[in-house]
N, CA, C and O atoms as a Maestro MAE file, in Angstrom:
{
 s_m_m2io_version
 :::
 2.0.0
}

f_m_ct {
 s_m_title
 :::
 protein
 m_atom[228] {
  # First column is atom index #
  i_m_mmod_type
  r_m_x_coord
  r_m_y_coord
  r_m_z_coord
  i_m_residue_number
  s_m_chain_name
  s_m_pdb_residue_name
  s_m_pdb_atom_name
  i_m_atomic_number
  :::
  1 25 15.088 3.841 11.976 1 A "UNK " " N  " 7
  2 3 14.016 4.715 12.368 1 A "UNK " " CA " 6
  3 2 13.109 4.899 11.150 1 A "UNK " " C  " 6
  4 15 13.563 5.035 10.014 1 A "UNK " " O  " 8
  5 25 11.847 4.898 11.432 2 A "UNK " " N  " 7
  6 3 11.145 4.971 10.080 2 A "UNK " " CA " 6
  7 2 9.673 5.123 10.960 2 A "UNK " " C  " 6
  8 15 9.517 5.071 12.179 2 A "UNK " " O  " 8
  9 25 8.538 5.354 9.746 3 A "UNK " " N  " 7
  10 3 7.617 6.136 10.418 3 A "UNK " " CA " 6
  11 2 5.934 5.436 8.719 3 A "UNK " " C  " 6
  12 15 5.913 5.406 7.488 3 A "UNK " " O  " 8
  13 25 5.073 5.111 9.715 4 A "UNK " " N  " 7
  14 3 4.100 4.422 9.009 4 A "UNK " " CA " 6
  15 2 2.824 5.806 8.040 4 A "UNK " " C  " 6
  16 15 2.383 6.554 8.913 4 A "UNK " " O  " 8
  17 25 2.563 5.988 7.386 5 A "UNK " " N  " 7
  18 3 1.873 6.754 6.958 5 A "UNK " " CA " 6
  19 2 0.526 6.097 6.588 5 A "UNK " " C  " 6
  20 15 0.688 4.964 6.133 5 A "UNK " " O  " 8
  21 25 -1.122 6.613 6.680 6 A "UNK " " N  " 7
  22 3 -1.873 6.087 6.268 6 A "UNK " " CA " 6
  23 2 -2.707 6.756 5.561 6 A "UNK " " C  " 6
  24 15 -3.066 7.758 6.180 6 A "UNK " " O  " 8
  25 25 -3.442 6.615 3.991 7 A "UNK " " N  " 7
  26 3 -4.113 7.136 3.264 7 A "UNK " " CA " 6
  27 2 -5.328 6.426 3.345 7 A "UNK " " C  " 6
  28 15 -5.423 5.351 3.936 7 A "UNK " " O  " 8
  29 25 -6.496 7.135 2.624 8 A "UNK " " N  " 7
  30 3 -7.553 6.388 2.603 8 A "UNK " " CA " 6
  31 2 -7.814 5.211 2.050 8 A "UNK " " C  " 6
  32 15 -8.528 4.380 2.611 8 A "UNK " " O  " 8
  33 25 -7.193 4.998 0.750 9 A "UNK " " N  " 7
  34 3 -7.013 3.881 0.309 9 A "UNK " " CA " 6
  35 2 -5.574 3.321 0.619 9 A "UNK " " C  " 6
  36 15 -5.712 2.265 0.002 9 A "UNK " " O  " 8
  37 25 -4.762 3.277 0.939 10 A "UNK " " N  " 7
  38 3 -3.675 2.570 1.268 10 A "UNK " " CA " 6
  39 2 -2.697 3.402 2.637 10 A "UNK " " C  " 6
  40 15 -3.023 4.307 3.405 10 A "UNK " " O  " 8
  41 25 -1.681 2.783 2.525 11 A "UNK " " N  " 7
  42 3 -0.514 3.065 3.089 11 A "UNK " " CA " 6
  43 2 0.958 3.174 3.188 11 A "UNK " " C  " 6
  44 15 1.252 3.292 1.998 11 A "UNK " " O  " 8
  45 25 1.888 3.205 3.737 12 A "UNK " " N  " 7
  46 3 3.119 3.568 3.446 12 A "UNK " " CA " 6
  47 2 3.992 3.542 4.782 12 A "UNK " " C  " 6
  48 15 3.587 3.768 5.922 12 A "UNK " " O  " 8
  49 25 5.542 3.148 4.295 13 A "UNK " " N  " 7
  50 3 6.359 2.887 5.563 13 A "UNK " " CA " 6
  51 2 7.653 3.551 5.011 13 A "UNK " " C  " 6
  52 15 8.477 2.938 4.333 13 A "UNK " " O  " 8
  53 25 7.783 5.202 5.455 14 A "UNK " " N  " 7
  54 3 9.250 5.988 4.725 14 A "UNK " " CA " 6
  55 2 10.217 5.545 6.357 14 A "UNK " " C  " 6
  56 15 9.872 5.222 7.494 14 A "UNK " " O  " 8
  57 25 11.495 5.754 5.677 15 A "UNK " " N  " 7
  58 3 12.606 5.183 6.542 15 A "UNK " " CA " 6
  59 2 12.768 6.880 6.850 15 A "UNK " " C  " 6
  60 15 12.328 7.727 6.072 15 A "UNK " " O  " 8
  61 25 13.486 7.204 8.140 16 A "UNK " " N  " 7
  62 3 13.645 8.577 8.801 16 A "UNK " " CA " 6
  63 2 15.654 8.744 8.186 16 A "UNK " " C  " 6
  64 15 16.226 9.741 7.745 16 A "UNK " " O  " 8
  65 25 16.257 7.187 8.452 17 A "UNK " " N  " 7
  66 3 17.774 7.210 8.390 17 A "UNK " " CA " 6
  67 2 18.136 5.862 7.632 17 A "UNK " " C  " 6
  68 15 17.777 4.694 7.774 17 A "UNK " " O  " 8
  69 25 18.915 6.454 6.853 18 A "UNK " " N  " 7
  70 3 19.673 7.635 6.873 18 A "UNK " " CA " 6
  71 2 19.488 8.910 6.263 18 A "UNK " " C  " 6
  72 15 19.821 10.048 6.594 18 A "UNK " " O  " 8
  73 25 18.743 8.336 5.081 19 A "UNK " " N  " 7
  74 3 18.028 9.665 4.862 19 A "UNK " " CA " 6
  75 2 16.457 9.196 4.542 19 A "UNK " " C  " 6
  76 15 16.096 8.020 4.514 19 A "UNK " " O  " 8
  77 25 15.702 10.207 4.336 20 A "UNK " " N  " 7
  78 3 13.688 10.128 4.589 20 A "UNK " " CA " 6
  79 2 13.871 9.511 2.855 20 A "UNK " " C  " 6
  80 15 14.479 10.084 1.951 20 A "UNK " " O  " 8
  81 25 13.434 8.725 2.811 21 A "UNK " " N  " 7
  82 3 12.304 7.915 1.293 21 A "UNK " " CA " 6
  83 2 12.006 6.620 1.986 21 A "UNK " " C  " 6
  84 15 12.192 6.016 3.043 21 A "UNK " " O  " 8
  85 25 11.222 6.490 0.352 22 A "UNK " " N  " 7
  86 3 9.966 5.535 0.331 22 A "UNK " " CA " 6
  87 2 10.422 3.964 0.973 22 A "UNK " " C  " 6
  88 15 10.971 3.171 0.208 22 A "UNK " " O  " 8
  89 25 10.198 3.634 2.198 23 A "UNK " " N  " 7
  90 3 10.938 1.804 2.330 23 A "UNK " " CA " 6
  91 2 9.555 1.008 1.245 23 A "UNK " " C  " 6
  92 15 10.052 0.266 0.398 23 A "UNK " " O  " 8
  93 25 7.897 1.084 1.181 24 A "UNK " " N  " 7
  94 3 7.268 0.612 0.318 24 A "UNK " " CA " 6
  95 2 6.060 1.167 0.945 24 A "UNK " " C  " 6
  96 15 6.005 1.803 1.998 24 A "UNK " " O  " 8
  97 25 4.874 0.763 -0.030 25 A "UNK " " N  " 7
  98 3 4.244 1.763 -0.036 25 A "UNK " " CA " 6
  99 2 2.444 0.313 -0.665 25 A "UNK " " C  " 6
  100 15 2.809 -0.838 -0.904 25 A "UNK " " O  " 8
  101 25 1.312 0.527 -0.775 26 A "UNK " " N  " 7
  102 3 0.303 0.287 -1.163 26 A "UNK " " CA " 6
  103 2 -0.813 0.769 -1.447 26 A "UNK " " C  " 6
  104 15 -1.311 1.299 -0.454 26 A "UNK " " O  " 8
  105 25 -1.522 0.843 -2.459 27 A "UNK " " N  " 7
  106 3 -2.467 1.915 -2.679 27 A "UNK " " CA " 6
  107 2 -2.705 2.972 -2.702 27 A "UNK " " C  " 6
  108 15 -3.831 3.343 -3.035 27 A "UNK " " O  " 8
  109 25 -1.504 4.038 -2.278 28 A "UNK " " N  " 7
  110 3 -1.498 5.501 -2.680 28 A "UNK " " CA " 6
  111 2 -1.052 6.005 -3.843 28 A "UNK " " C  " 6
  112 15 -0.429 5.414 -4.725 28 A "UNK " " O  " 8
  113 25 -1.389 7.092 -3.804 29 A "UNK " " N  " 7
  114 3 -1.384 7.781 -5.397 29 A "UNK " " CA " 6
  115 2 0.216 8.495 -5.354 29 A "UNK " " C  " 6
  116 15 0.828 8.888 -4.360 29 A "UNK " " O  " 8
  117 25 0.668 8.510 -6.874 30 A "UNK " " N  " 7
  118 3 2.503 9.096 -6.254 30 A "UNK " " CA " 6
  119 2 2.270 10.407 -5.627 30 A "UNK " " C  " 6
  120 15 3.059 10.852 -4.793 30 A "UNK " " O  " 8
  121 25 1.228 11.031 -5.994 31 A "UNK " " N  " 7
  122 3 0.381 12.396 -5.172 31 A "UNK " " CA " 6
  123 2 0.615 12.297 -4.068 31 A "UNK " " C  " 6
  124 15 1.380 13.101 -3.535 31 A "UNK " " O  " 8
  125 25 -0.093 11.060 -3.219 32 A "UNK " " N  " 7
  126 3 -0.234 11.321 -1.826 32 A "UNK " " CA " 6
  127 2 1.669 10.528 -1.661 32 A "UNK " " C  " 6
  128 15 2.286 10.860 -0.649 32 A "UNK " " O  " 8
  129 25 2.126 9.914 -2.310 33 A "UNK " " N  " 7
  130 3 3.172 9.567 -1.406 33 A "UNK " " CA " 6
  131 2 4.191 10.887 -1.661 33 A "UNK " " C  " 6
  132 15 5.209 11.038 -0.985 33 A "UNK " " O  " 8
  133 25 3.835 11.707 -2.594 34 A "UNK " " N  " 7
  134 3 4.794 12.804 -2.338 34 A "UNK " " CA " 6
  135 2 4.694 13.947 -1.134 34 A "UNK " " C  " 6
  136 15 5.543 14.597 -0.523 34 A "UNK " " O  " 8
  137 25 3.210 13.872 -1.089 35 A "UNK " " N  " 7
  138 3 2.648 14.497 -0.180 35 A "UNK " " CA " 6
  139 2 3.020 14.093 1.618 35 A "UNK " " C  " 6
  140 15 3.002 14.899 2.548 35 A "UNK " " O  " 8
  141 25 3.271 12.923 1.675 36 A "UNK " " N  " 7
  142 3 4.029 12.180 2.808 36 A "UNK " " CA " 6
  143 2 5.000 12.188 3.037 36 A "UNK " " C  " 6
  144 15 5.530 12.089 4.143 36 A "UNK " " O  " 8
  145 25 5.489 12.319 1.953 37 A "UNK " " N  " 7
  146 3 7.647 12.623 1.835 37 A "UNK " " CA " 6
  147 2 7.350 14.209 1.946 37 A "UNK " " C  " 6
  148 15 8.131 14.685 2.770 37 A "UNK " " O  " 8
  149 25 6.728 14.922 1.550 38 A "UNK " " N  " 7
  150 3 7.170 16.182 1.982 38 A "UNK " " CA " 6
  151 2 6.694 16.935 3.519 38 A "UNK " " C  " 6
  152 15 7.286 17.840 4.105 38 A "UNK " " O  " 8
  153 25 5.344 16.177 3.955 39 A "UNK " " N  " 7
  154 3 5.430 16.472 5.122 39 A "UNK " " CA " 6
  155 2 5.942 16.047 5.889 39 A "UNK " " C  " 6
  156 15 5.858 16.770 6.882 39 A "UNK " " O  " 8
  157 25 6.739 14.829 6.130 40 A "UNK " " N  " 7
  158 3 7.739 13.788 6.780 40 A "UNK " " CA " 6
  159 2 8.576 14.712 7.282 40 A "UNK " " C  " 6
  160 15 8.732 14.997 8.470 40 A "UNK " " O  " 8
  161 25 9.454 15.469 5.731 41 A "UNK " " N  " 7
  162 3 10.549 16.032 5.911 41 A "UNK " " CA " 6
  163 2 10.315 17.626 6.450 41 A "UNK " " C  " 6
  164 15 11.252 18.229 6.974 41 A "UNK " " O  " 8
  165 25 9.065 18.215 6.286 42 A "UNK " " N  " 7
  166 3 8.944 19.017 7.424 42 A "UNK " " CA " 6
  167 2 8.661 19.101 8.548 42 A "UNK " " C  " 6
  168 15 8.866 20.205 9.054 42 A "UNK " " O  " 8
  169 25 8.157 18.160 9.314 43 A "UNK " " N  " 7
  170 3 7.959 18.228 10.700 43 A "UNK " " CA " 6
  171 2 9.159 16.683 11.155 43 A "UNK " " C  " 6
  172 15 8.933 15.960 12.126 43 A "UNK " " O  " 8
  173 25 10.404 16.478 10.168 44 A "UNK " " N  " 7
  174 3 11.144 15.224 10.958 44 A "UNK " " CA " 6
  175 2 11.640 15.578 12.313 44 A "UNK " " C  " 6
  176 15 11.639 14.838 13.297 44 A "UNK " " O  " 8
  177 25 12.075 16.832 12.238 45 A "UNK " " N  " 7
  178 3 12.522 17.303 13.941 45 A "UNK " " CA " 6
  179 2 11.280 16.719 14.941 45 A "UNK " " C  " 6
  180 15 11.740 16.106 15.904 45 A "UNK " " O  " 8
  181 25 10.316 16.763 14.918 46 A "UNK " " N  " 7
  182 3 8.862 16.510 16.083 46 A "UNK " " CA " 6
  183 2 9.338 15.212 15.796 46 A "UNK " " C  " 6
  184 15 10.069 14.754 16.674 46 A "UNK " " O  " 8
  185 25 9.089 14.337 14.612 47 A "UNK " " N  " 7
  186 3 8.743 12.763 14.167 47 A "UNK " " CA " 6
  187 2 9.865 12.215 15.386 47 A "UNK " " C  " 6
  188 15 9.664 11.510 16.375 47 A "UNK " " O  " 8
  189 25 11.225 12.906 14.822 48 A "UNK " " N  " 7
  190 3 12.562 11.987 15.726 48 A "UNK " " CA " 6
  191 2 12.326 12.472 16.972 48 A "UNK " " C  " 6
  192 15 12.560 11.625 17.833 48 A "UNK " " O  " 8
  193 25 11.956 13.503 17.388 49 A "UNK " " N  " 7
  194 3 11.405 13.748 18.934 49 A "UNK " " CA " 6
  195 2 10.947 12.386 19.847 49 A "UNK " " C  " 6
  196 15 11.423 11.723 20.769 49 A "UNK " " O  " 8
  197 25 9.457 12.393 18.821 50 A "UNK " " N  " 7
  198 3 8.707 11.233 19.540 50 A "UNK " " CA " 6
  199 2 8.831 10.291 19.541 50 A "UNK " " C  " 6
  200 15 8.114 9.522 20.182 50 A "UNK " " O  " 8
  201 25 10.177 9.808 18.536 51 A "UNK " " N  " 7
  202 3 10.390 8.382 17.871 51 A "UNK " " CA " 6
  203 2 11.207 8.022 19.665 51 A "UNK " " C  " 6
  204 15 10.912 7.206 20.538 51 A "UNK " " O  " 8
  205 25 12.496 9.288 19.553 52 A "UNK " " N  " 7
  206 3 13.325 8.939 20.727 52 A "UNK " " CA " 6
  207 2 12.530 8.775 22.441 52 A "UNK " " C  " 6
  208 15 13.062 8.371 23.475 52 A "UNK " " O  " 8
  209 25 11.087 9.265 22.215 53 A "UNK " " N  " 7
  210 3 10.635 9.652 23.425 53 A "UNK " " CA " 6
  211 2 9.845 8.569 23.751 53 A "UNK " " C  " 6
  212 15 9.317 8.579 24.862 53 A "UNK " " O  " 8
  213 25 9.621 7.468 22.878 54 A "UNK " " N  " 7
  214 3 8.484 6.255 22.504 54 A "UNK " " CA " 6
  215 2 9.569 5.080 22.668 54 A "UNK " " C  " 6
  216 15 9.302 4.059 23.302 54 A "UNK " " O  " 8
  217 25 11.236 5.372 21.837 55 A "UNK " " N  " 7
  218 3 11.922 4.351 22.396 55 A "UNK " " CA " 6
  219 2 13.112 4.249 22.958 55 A "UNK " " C  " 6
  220 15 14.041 3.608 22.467 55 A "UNK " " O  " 8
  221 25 13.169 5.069 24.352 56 A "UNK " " N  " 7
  222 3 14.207 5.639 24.583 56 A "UNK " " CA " 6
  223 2 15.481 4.620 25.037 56 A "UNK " " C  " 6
  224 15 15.245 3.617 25.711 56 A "UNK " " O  " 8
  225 25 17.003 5.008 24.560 57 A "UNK " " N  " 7
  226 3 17.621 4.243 24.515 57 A "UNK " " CA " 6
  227 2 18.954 4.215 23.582 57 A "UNK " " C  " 6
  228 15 19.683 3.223 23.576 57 A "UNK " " O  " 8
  :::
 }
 m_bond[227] {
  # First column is bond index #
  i_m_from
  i_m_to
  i_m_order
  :::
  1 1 2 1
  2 2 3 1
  3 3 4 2
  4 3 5 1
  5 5 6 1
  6 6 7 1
  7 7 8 2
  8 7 9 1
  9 9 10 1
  10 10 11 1
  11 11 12 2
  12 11 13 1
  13 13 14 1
  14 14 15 1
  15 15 16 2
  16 15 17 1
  17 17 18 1
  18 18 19 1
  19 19 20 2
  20 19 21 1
  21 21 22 1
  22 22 23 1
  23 23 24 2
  24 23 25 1
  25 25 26 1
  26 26 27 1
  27 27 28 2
  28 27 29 1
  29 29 30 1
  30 30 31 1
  31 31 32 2
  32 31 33 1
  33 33 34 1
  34 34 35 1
  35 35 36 2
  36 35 37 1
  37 37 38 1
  38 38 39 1
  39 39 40 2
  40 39 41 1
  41 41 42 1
  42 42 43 1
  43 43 44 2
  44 43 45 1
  45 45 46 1
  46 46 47 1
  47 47 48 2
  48 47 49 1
  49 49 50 1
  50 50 51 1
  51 51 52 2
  52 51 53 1
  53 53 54 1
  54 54 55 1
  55 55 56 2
  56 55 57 1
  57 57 58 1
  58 58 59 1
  59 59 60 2
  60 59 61 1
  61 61 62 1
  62 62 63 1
  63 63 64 2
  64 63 65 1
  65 65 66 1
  66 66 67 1
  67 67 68 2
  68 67 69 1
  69 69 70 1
  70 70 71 1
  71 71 72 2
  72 71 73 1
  73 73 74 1
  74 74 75 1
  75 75 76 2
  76 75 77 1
  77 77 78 1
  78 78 79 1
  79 79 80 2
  80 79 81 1
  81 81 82 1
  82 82 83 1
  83 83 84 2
  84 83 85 1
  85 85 86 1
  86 86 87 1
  87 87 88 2
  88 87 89 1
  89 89 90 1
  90 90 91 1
  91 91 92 2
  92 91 93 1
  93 93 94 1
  94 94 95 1
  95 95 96 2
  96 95 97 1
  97 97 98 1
  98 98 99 1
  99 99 100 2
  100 99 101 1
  101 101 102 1
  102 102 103 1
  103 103 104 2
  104 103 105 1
  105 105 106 1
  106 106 107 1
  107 107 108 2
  108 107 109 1
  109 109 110 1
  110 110 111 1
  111 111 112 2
  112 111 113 1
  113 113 114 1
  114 114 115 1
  115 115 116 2
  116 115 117 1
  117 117 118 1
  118 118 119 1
  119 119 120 2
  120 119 121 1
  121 121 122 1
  122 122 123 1
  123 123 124 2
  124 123 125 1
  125 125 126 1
  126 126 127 1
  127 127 128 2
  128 127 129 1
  129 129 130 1
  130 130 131 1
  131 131 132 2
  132 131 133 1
  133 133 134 1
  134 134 135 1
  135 135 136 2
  136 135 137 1
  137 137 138 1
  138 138 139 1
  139 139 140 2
  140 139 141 1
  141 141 142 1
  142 142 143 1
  143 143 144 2
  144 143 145 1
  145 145 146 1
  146 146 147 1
  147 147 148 2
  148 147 149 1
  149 149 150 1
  150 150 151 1
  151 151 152 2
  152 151 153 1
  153 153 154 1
  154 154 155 1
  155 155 156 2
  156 155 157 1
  157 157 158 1
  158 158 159 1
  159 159 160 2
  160 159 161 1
  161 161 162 1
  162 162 163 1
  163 163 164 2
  164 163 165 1
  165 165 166 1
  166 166 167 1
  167 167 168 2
  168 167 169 1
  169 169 170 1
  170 170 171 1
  171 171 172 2
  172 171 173 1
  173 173 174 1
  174 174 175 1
  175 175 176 2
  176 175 177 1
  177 177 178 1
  178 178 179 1
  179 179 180 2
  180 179 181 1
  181 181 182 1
  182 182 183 1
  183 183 184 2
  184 183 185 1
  185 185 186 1
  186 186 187 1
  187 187 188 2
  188 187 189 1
  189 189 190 1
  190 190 191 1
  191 191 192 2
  192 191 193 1
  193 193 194 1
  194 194 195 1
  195 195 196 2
  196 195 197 1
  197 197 198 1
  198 198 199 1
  199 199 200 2
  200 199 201 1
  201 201 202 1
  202 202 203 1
  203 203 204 2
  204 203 205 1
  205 205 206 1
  206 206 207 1
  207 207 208 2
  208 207 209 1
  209 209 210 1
  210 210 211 1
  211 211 212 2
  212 211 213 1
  213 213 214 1
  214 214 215 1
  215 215 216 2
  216 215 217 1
  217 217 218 1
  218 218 219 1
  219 219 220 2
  220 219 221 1
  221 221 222 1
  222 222 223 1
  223 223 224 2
  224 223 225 1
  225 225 226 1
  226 226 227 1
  227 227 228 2
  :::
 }
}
């Protein structure tokens, strides 16, 4: 399970499991990728919601 993030200049792909960090990342600042890891890990309850509701199974 993992979840795509996009910045203005780049982007990013954090894994949800087993636990939330960085799988790799391009053109963001460690700013914004911290900023992605920390909102990841506050709204992961919604993220795995929609993950399970997008691929149910």
């Amino acid at each position: 399970m993992h979840v795509h993030v996009q910045g203005q200049n780049g982007e990013a792909k954090l894994w949800l499991e087993p636990t939330i960090e960085l799988a790799q990342y391009v053109g963001l600042t460690q700013r914004e990728i911290n900023e992605a890891l920390r909102l990841v890990q506050e709204h992961q309850n919604d993220i795995r919601s929609a993950w399970h509701k997008h691929f149910p199974g």
